[in-house]
ROZAMI-350391 format. One record per residue (C-alpha): z, y negated, x; residue in one letter; residue number from 0. Coordinates in nm, 3 decimals, padded with zeros to 5 digits, always signed. Each point is the difference from the previous one (the first is absolute). Layout:
# ROZAMI-350391
+---------+---------+---------+------+-----+
!      c3 !      c2 !      c1 ! code ! pos !
+---------+---------+---------+------+-----+
!       Z !       Y !       X !    A ! NUM !
...
+---------+---------+---------+------+-----+
//
This chain:
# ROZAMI-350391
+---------+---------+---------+------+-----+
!      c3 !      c2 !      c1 ! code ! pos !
+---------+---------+---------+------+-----+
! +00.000 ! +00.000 ! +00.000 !    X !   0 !
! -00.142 ! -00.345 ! +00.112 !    X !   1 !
! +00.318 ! -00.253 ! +00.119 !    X !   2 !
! -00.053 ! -00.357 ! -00.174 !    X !   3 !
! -00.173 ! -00.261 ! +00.102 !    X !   4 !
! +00.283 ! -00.276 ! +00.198 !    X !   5 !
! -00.112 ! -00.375 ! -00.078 !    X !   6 !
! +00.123 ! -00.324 ! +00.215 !    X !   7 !
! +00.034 ! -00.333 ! -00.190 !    X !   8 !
! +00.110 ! -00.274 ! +00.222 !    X !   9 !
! +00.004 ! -00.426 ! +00.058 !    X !  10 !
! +00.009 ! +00.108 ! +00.399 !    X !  11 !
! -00.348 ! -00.056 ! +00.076 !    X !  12 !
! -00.225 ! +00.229 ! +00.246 !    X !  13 !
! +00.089 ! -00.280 ! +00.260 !    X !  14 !
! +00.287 ! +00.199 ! +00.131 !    X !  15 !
! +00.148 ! +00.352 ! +00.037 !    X !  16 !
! +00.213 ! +00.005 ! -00.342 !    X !  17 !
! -00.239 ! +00.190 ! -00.210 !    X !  18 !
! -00.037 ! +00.249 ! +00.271 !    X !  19 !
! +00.363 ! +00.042 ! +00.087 !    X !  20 !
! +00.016 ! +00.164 ! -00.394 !    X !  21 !
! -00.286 ! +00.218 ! +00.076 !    X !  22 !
! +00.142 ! +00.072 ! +00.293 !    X !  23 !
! +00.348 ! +00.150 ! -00.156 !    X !  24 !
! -00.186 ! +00.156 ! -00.306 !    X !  25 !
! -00.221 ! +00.180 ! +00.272 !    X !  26 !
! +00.289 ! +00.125 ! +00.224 !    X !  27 !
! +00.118 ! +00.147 ! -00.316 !    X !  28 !
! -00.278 ! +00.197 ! -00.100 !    X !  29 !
! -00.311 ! -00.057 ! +00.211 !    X !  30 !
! -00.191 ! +00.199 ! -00.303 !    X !  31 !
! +00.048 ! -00.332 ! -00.269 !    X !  32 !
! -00.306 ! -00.127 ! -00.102 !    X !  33 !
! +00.088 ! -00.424 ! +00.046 !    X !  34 !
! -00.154 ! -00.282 ! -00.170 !    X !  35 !
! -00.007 ! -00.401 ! +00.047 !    X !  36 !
! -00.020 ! -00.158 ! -00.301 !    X !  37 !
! +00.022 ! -00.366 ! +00.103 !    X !  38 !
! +00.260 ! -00.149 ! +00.264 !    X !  39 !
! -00.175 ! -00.352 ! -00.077 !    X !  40 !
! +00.237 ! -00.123 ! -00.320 !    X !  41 !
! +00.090 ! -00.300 ! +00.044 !    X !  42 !
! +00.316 ! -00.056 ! +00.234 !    X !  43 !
! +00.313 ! +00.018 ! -00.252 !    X !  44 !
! -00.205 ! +00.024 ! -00.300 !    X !  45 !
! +00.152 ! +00.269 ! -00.203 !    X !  46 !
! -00.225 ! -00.083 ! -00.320 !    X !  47 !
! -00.290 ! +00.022 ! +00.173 !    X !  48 !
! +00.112 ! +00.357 ! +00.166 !    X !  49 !
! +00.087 ! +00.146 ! -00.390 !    X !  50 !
! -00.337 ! -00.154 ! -00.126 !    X !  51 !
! -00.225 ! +00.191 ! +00.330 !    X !  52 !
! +00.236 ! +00.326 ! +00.002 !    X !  53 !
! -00.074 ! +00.035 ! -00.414 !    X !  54 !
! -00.371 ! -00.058 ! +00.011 !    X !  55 !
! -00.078 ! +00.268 ! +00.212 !    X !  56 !
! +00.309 ! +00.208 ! -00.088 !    X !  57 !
! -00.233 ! +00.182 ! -00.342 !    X !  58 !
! -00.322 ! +00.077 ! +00.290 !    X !  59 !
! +00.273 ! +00.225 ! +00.227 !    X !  60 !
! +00.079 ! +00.382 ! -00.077 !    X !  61 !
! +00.247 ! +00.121 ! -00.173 !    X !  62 !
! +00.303 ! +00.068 ! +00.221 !    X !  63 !
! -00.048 ! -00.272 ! +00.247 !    X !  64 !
! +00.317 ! -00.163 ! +00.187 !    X !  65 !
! -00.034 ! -00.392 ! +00.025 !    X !  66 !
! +00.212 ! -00.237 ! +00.205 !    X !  67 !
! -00.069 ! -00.317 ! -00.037 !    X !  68 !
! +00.231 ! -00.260 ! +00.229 !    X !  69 !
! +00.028 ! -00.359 ! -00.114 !    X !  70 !
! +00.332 ! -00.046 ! +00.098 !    X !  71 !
! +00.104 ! -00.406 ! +00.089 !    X !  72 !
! +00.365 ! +00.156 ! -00.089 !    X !  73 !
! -00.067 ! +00.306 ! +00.254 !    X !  74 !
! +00.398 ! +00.053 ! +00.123 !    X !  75 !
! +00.215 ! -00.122 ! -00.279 !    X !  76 !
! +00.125 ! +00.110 ! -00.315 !    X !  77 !
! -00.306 ! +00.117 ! -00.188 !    X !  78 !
! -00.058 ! +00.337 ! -00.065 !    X !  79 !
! -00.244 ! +00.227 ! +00.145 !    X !  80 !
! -00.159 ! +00.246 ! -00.294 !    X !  81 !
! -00.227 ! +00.268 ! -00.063 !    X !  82 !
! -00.198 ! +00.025 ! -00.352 !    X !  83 !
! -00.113 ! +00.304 ! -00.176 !    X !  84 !
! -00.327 ! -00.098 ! -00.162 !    X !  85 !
! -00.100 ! +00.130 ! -00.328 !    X !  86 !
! -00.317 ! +00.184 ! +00.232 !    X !  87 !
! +00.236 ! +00.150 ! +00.246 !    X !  88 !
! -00.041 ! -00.242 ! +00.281 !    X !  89 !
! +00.253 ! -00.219 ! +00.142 !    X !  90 !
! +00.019 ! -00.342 ! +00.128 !    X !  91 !
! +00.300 ! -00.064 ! +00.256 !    X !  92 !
! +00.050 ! -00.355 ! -00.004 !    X !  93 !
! +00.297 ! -00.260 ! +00.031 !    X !  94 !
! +00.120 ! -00.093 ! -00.314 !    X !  95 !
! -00.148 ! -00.375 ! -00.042 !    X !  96 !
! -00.250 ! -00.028 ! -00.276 !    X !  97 !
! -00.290 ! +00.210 ! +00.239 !    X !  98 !
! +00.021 ! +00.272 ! -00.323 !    X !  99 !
! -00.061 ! -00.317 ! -00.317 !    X ! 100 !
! -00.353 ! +00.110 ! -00.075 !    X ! 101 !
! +00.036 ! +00.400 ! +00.051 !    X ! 102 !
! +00.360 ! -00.029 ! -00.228 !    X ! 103 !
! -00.176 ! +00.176 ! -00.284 !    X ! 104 !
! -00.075 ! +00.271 ! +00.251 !    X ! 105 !
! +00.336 ! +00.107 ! +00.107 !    X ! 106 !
! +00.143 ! +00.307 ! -00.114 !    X ! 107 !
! +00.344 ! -00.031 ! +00.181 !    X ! 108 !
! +00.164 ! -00.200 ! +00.335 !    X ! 109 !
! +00.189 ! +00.143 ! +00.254 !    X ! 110 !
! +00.195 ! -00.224 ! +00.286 !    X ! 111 !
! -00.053 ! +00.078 ! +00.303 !    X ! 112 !
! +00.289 ! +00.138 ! +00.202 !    X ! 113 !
! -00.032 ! -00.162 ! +00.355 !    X ! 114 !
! +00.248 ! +00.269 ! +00.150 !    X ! 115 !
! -00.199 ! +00.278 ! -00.067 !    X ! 116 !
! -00.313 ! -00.159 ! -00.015 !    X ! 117 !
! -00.057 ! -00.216 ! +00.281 !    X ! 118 !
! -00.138 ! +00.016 ! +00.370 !    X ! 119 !
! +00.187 ! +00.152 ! +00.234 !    X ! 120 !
! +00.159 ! -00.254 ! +00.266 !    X ! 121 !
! -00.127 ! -00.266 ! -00.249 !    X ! 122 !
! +00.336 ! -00.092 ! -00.134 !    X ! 123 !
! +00.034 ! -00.359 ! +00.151 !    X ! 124 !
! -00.334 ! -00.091 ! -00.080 !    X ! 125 !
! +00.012 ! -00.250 ! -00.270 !    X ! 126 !
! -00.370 ! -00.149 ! -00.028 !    X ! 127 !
! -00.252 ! +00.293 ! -00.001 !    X ! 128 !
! +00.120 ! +00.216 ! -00.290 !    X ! 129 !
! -00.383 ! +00.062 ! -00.072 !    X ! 130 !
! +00.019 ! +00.211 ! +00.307 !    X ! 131 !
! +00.345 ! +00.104 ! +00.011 !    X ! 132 !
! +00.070 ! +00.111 ! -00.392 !    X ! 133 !
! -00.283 ! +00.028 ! -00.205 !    X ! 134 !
! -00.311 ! +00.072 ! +00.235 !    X ! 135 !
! +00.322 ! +00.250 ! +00.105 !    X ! 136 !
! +00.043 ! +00.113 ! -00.341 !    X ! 137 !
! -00.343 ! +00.038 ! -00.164 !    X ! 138 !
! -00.114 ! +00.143 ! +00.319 !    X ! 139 !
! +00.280 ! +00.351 ! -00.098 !    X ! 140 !
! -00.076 ! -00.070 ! -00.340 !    X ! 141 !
! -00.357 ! +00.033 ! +00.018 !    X ! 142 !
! +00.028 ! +00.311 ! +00.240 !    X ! 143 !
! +00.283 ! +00.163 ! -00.179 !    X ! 144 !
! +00.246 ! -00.010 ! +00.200 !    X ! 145 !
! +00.211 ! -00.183 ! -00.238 !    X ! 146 !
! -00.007 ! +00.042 ! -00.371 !    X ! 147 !
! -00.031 ! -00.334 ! -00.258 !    X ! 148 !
! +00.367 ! +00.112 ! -00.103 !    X ! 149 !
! +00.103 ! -00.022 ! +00.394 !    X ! 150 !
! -00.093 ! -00.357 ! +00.002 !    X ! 151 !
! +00.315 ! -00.108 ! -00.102 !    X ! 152 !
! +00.206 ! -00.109 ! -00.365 !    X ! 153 !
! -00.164 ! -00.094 ! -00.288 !    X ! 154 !
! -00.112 ! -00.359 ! -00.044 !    X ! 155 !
! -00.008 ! -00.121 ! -00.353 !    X ! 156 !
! -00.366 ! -00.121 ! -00.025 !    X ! 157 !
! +00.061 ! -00.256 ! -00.256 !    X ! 158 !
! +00.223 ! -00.173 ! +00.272 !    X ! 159 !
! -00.327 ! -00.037 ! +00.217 !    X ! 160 !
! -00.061 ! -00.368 ! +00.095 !    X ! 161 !
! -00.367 ! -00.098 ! -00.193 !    X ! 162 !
! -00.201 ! -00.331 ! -00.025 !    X ! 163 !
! -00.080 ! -00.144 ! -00.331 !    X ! 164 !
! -00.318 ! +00.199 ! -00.065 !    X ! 165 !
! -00.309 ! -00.218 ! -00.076 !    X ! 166 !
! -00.111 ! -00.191 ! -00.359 !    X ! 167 !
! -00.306 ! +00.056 ! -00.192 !    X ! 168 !
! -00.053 ! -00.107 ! -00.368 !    X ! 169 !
! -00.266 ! -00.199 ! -00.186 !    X ! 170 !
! +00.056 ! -00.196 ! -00.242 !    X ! 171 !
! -00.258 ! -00.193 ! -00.235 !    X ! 172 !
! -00.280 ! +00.150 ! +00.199 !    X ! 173 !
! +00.120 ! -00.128 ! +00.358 !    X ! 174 !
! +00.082 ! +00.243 ! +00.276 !    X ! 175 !
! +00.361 ! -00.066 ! +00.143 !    X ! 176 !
! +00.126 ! +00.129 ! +00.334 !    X ! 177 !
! +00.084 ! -00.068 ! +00.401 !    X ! 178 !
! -00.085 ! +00.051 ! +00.333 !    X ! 179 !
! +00.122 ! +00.335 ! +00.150 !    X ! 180 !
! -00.192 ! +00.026 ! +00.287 !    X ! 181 !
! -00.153 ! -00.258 ! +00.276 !    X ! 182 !
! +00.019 ! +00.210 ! +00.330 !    X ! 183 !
! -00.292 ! +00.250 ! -00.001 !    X ! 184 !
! -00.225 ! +00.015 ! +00.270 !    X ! 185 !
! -00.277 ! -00.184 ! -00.198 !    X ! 186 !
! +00.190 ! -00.290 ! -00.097 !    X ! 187 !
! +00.011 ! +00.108 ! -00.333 !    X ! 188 !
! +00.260 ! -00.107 ! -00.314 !    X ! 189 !
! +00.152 ! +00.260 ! -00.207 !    X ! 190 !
! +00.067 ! -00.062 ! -00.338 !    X ! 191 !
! +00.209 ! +00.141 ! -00.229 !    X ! 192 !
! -00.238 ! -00.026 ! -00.313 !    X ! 193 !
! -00.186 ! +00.376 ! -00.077 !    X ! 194 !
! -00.369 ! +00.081 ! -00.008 !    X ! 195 !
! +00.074 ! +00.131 ! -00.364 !    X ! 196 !
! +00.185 ! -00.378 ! -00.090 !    X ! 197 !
! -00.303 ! -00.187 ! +00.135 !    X ! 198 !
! -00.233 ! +00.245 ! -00.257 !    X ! 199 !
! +00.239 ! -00.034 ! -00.284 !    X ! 200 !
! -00.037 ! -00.388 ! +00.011 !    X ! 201 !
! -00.422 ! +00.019 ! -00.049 !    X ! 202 !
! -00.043 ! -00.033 ! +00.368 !    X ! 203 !
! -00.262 ! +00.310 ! +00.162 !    X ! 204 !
! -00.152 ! +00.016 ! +00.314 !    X ! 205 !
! -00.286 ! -00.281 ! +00.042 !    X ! 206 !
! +00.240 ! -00.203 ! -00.218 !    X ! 207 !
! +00.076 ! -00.366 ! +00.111 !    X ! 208 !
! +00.381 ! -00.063 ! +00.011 !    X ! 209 !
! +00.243 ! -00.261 ! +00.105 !    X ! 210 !
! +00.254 ! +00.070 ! +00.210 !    X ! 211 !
! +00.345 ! -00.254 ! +00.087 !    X ! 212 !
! +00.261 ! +00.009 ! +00.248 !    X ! 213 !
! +00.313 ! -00.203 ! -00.090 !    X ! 214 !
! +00.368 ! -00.037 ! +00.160 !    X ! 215 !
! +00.283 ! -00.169 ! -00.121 !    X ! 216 !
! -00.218 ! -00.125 ! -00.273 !    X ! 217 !
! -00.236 ! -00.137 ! +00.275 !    X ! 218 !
! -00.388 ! +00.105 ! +00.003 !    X ! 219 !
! -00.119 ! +00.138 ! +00.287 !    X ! 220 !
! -00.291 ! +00.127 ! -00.013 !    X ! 221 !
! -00.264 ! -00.001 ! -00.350 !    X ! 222 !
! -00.325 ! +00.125 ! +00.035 !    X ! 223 !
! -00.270 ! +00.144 ! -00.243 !    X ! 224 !
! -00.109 ! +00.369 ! +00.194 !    X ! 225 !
! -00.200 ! +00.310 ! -00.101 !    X ! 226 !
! +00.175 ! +00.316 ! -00.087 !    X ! 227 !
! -00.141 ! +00.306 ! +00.131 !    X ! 228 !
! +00.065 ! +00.342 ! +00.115 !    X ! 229 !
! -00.041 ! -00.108 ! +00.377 !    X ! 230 !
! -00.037 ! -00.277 ! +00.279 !    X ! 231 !
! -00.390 ! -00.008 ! +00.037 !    X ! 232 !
! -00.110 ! -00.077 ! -00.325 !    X ! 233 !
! +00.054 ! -00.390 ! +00.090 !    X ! 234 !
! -00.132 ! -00.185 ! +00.331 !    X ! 235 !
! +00.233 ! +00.006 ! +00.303 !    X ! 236 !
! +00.260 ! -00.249 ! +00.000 !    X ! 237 !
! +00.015 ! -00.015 ! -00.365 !    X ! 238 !
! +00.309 ! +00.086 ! -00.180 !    X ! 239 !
! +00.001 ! +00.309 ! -00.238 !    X ! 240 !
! +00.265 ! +00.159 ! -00.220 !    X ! 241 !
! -00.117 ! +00.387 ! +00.024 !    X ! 242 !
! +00.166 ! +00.353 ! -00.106 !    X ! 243 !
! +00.208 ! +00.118 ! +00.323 !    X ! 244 !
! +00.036 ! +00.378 ! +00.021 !    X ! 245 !
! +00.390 ! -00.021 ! -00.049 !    X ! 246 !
! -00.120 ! -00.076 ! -00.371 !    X ! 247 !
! +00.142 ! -00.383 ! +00.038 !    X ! 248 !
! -00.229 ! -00.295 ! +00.029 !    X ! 249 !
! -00.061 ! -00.140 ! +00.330 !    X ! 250 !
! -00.069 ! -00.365 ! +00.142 !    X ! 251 !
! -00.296 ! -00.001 ! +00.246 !    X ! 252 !
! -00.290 ! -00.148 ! +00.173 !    X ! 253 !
! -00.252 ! +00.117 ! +00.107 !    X ! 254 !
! +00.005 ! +00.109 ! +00.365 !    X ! 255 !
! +00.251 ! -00.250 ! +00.093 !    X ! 256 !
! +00.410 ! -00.067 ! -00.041 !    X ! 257 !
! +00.121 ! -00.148 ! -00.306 !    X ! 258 !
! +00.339 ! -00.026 ! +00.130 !    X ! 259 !
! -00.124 ! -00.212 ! +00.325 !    X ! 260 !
! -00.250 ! -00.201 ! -00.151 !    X ! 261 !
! +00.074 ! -00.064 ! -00.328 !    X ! 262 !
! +00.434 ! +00.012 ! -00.047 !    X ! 263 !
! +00.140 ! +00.069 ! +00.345 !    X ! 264 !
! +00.334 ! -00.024 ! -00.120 !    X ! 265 !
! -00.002 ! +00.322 ! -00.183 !    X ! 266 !
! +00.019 ! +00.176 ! +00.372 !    X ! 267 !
! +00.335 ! -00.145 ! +00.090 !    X ! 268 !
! +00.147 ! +00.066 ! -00.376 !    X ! 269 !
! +00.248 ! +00.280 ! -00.010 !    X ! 270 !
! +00.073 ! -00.083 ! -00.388 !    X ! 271 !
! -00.366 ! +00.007 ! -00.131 !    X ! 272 !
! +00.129 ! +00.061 ! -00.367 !    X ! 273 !
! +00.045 ! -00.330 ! +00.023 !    X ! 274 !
! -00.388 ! -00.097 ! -00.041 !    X ! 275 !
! -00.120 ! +00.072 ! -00.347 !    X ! 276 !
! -00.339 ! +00.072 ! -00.122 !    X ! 277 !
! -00.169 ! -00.040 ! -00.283 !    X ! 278 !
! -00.371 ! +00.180 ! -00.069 !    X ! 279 !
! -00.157 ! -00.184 ! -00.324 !    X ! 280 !
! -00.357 ! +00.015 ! -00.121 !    X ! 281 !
! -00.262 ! -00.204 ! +00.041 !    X ! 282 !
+---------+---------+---------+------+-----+
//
């Protein structure tokens, strides 16, 4: 029987040796684990943005898998150190500090992890690399079965799990209302928290001119008339369009170029995007 796969989520960068110290420990503990970088680009500190990239590819990994994902500014105090059972039979070992808000619905039970057991050997006065030291550590017997999910540690009640306010989406009298949730991808990109299916239920189909605002604190931003569409290319480059991203959530673009740098810079040095709010009207 196949071992499953072991997936790294960091904010270290590839600049340094973090990510490969973890790899490093899960491969002295069974050299046969097949491991797997997700991303060790989130943004430094930026726990939302670790929940939003861990959850949208969490559904495209099999069954089974062991996650650790390690955004941890509070790395060496008081916050707890977990392991969730998901609802597929994988696990995500994570520190407790809203990195598990948009998998909550997943979660099929918490258990803390207990650092005596479960923790590097000769580690025990290291208080700033617990990605290494606990829960590369821990997934790494987890995943090969040297430990059991029960051998993690106690129970954690998973209601008590620290979550961000999750995202609004409504319409009402045939406007589109939502926020920004994302302003960091590689493309320069801006999530939204609107659905594909709300943009359709409003008269609004691919082709469709559309008008899209940003507004904070009451403030407008940004207000622009766009075309909706399935994808970047159906407008000239440079141009803005509002098109179907695969996560099933409209997405802010243009064409072959940054929204976020040319167009609202700010977004890129926002931690609290739920601040901006959209609004998707027709035209």
């Amino acid at each position: 029987m196949s071992k499953p796969c072991l997936v790294f989520q960091t904010d270290f960068g590839i600049s340094t040796g973090l990510p490969a110290s973890m790899t490093a420990v899960a491969v002295k503990i069974d050299p046969e684990l097949k491991i797997y970088d997700l991303c060790h680009e989130i943004r430094q500190f930026d726990i939302r943005m670790g929940s939003q990239v861990l959850s949208g590819t969490f559904p495209y990994w099999p069954d089974g898998t062991v996650f650790v994902s390690v955004v941890d500014p509070g790395v060496g105090t008081s916050r707890a150190s977990v392991v969730c059972r998901m609802k597929n039979g994988s696990y995500v070992v994570t520190p407790d500090n809203g990195t598990l808000s948009d998998l909550f619905d997943e979660i099929a039970e918490t258990r803390e992890i207990d650092e005596t057991v479960n923790r590097l050997p000769g580690s025990d006065n290291h208080h700033t690399f617990h990605g290494r030291d606990v829960y590369a550590y821990t997934a790494a017997r987890l995943a090969s079965g040297q430990i059991t999910y029960e051998q993690v540690g106690p129970l954690y009640e998973t209601e008590k799990l620290i979550r961000f306010k999750q995202p609004e989406a409504y319409v009402k009298d045939g406007v589109c209302y939502g926020e920004v949730t994302g302003a960091h991808d590689h493309f320069g990109n801006v999530g939204i928290s609107i659905p594909n299916e709300m943009i359709w239920s409003i008269g609004i189909h691919a082709g469709d001119q559309c008008r899209l605002t940003i507004t904070k604190d009451g403030q407008v931003l940004y207000d622009q008339q766009m075309m909706f569409h399935h994808s970047f290319g159906w407008v000239g480059v440079g141009e803005p369009i509002l098109n179907e991203c695969s996560n099933d959530y409209v997405e802010l673009s243009l064409n072959q170029d940054s929204f976020c740098e040319k167009v609202m810079p700010e977004l890129l040095k926002a931690y609290d995007l739920s601040a901006y709010k959209v609004t998707v009207s027709r035209v």
